[in-house]
N, C-alpha and C positions, 0 to 999 in steps of 0.2 A: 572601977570603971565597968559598967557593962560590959560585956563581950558583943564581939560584931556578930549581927545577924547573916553578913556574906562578907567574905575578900575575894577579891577577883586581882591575879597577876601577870600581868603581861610587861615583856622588854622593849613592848613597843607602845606605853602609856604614852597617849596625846595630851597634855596638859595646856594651861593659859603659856607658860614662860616655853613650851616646847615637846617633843616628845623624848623621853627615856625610860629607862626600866621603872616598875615602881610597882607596888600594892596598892588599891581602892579598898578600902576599910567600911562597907555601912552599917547603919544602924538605924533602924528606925526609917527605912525609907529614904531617908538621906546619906550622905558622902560625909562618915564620921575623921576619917584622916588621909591621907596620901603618905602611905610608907615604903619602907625600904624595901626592895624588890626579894630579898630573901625573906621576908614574913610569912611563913606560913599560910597558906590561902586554901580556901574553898572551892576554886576555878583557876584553875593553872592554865594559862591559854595558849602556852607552847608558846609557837612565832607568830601568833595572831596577833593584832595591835588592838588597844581598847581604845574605842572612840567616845566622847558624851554624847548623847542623841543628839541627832538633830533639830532643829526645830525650823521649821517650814511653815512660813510666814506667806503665802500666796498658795490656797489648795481651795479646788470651788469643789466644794461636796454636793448639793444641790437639791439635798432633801430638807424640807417636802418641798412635793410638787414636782419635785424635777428626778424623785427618786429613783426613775426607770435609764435615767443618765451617769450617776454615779450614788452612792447614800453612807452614812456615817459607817456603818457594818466594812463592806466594802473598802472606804478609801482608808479607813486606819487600820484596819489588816493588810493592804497594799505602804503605809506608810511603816507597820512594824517593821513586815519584812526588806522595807529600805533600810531601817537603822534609824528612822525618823520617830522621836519620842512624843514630839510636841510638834499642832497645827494650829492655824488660826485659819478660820474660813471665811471667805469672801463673801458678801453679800448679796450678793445676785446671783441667776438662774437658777434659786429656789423661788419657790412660791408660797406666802409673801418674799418680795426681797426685804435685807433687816435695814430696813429706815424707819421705825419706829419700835414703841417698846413690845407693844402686841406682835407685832412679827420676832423681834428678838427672842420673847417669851415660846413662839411657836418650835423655831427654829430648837432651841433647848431643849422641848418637850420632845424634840423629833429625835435630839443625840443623846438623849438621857441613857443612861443602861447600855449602848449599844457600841460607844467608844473603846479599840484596844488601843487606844494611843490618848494623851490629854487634848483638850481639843478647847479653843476661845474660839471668838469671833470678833469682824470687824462689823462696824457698821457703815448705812449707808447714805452720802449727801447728794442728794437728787433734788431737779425743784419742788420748790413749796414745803418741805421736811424741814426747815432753819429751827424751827422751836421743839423738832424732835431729838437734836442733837444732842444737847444736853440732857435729857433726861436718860439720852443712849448710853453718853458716857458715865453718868452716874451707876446707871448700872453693869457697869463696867468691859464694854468694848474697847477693842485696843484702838481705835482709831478709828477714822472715814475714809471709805473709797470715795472718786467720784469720777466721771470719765468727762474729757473736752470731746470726743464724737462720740456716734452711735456705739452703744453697749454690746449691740445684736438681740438683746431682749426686749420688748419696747417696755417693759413694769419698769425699766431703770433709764430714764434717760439721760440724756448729760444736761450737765449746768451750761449754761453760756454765759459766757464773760460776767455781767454785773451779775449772776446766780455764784459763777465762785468767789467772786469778792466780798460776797456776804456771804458763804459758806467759811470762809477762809476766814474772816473777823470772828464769827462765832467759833468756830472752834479754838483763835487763837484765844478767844477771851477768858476760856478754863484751861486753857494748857495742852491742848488736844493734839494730835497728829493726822494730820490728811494726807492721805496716799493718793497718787493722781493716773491711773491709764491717758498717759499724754501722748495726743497725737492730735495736729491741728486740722477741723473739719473741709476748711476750704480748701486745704492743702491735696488733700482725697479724692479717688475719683472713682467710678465702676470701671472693675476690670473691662478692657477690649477685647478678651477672650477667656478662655477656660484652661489655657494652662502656666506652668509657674513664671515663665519670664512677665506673662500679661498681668498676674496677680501680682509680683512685686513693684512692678510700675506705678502701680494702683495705690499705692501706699509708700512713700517717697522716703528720705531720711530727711527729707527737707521737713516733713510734716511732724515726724519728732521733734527734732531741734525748734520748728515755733512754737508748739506746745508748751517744752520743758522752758525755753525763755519766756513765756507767760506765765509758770509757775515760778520761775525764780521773779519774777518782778512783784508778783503780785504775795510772795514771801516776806521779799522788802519791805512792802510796803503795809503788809499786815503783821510782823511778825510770827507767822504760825509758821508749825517746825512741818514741812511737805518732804515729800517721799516718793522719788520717780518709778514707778513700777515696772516689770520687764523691759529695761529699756533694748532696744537692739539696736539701734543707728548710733553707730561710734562719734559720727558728727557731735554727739552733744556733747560729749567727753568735755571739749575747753568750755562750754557755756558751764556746766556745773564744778570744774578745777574751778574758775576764776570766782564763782557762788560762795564755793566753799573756804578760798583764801579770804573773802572780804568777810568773813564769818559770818553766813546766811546759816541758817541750818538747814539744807537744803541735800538729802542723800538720795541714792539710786541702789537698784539690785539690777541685777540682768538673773538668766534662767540657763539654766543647761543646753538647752534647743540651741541658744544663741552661740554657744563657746562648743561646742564640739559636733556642729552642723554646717552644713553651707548650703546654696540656691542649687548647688550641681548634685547636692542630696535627694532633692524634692520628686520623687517619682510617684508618692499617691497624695490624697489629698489626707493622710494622716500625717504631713508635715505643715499644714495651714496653720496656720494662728495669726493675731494681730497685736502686736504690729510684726511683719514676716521675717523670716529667718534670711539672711540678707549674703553677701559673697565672703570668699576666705578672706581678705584683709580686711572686711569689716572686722570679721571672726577674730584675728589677730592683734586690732586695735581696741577690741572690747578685754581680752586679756592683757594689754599692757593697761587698758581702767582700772582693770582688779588689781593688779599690783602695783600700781603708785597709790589704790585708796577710794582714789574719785567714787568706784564700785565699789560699796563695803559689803551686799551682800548676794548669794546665788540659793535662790529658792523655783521651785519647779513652775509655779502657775499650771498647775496638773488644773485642768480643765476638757471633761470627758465628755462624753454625748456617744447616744445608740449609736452603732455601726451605720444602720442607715442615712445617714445627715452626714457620715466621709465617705458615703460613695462616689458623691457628685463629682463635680471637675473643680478645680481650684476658684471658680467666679462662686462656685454655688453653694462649695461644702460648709457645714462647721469647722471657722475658727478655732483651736484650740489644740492642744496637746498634752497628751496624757503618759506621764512621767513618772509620779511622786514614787514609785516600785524602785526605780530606776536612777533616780537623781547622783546618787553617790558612787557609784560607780561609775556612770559617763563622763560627771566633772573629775574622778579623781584617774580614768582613763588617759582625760584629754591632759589635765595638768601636771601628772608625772611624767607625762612625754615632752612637756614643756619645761620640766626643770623643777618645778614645785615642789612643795613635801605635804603630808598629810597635814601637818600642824598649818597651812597656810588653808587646806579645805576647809579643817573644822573652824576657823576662823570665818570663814566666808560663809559655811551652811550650818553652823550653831551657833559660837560666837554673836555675832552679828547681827544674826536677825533677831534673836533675845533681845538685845542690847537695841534693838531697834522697836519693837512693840514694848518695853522693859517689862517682858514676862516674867516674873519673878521664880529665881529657885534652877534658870533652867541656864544652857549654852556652855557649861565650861564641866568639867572635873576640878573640884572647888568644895573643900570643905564646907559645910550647909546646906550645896547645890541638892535639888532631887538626884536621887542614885538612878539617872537616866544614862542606860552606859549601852556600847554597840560594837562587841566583839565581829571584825574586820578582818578579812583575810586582805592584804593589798596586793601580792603576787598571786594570785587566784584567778583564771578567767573562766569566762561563761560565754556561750552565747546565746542571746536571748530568743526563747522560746514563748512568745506570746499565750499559748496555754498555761505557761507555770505564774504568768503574772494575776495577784487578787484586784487588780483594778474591774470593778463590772464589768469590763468589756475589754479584749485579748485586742485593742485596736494600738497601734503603739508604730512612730516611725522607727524604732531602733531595731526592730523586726530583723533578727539575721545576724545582729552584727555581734562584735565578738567583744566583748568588755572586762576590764580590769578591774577586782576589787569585790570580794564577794561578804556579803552579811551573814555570821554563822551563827549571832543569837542578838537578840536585845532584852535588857531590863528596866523595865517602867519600875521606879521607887524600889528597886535592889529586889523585883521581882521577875523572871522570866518570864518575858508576853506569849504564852501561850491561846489559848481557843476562847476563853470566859475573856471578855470584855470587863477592864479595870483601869481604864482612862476615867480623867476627870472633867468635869466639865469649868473652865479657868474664865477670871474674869479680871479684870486688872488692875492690880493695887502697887503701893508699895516697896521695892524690891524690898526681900527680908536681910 
């Protein structure tokens, strides 16, 4: 047998069936065995726990065009140092957005070379693109975004009703996945002021919940397998239980912001996003999603922008929240305070969201998987210093606060991610 090119040992191996002591054996880039915790290794990692990377499945990078907002350089050196091995990037607030192939083709040209993390992309179902879909997917996007309201960019706008029902037929017709920003338009209203109680008004739970029950009907009714994206209004919780018992394929994620924030949080306008970060029992009924299921998975929706666009007041600033640095630590803050174990995180932020774009090679410690691995301090605190984060821009609501869980190395293909960018650029086939 060849000899391994790395073993890495730690007592506190995250595995699919649980976490215990154990050796990572690679070779070749990949996860040649899972052995016995006294094997001789390469990387003795003390009481550190070994995680499999993450893979983060919701990150708007935004180059080109929008490169002075966040760009490939930037957010995968911001995702190394999360522990995030794998991204797939959203469609819009670059320029072109990827709803055809010529923009997909750009968008590639723009991440070539420049990835420390492996990086896909979705693509995008906006009106009058129906015939671009398919050719999206052949070139292998993991799927289509599309939003039921306003994007905030006007190059993306949403479908309306008969637009996703023939979005949702084409894509079921090859097998495809559509992921949905739901939130129902008429439901919506302009804030009555500038600050957070007037911006949550503005945006209802009522207006998810119609949303998400016009994606599950129109699931039904089309067979294609849809994908609730940061959901925050716990209301929809029984519309998509009962989805998923009549066996819809029909899944949700929520986001960090959601499960370890609340409205009594909100004091600048770098905790805006849509749909908004809602009260503590929301907070508490979207963690009892995640552990019955209904939620299978938690990804950042890291979505950045200049400083100046969160200066405004909450009616005026940019939307969005910039996390992906951050993610694993805040969820696994808030979820060991709740009871949880590591093995139910990496379930939620690798596991899952693999298993949800079926990125191949990636989500688990798994003989064959990529030797994407993320040595973890979990008793470790820090508190976050907006200068030490690589996101382009030091903007971040978590400013201050004190968090559990620190990243003290990660290796992309049983390589240590240091400064030379040696991400891939993924397209989506086959699992192996």
């Amino acid at each position: 047998m060849t000899p391994a090119d790395l073993v890495i040992r730690s007592p506190r191996t995250v595995l699919p069936e649980g976490e215990r002591p154990a050796a990572v054996s690679v070779r070749d880039g990949r996860i040649a065995a899972i052995l016995p915790y006294e094997t001789p290794a390469s990387v003795d990692l003390g009481d550190v726990a070994l995680l499999p990377g993450l893979v983060d499945t919701h990150v708007h990078v935004n180059e080109p065009g929008r490169t002075e907002w966040e760009g490939f350089a930037t957010a995968t050196r911001a995702a190394a140092a999360g522990g995030v091995t794998t991204l797939i990037d959203m469609p819009l607030n670059s320029l072109p957005p990827t709803v055809d192939p010529a923009a997909l083709a750009a968008k590639r040209a723009a991440a070539e070379g420049a990835c420390a993390v492996d990086v896909g992309f979705w693509g995008g179902a906006v009106p009058g693109n129906a015939s671009a879909l398919r050719p999206l997917h052949d070139l292998g996007v993991f799927g289509f975004k599309c939003f039921t309201s306003d994007s905030g960019v006007p190059e993306f706008p949403p479908l309306a009703p008969d637009e996703m029902k023939t979005a949702f037929r084409e894509i079921a017709s090859f097998g495809g996945l559509v992921i949905v920003h739901a939130e129902d338009p008429a439901s919506l209203a302009p804030p009555s002021g500038g600050d957070y109680a007037a911006f949550l008004a503005s945006r209802p739970p009522s207006a998810e919940r119609r949303a998400v029950e016009r994606v599950v009907q129109l699931a039904e009714e089309t067979g294609v397998r849809a994908h609730i994206l940061h959901l925050s209004a716990a209301d929809c919780l029984d519309v998509l239980a009962k989805a998923q018992a009549g066996g819809l394929p029909v899944t949700a994620e929520t986001c960090p912001h959601y499960l370890t924030l609340c409205d009594g949080d909100a004091g600048t306008a770098a905790f805006k996003c849509c749909p908004p970060i809602r009260d503590a029992a929301n907070r508490d009924r979207l963690w009892q999603g995640l552990a019955s299921g209904v939620i299978s998975c938690v990804v950042t929706d890291h979505s950045p922008c200049t400083p100046d666009l969160k200066r405004g007041d909450f009616a005026t600033a940019w939307g969005g929240i910039s996390s992906l640095q951050l993610g694993l630590p805040a969820v696994w803050t808030a979820a060991r305070a709740r009871g949880h174990d590591l093995a139910s995180v990496v379930r939620w932020m690798s596991q899952a969201p693999a298993a949800l774009a079926a990125v191949p090679g990636k989500g688990g410690i798994v003989p064959g998987n990529d030797a994407d691995l993320v040595a973890f301090a979990p008793e470790e605190t820090f508190s976050v210093d907006p200068a030490s984060l690589h996101h382009r821009h030091p903007v971040t609501p978590y400013e201050g606060r004190t968090l559990t869980g620190v990243v003290r190395a990660t290796w992309l293909r049983g390589v240590r991610i240091a400064d030379t960018p040696t991400g891939r650029l993924l397209t989506r086939s086959e699992p192996r």
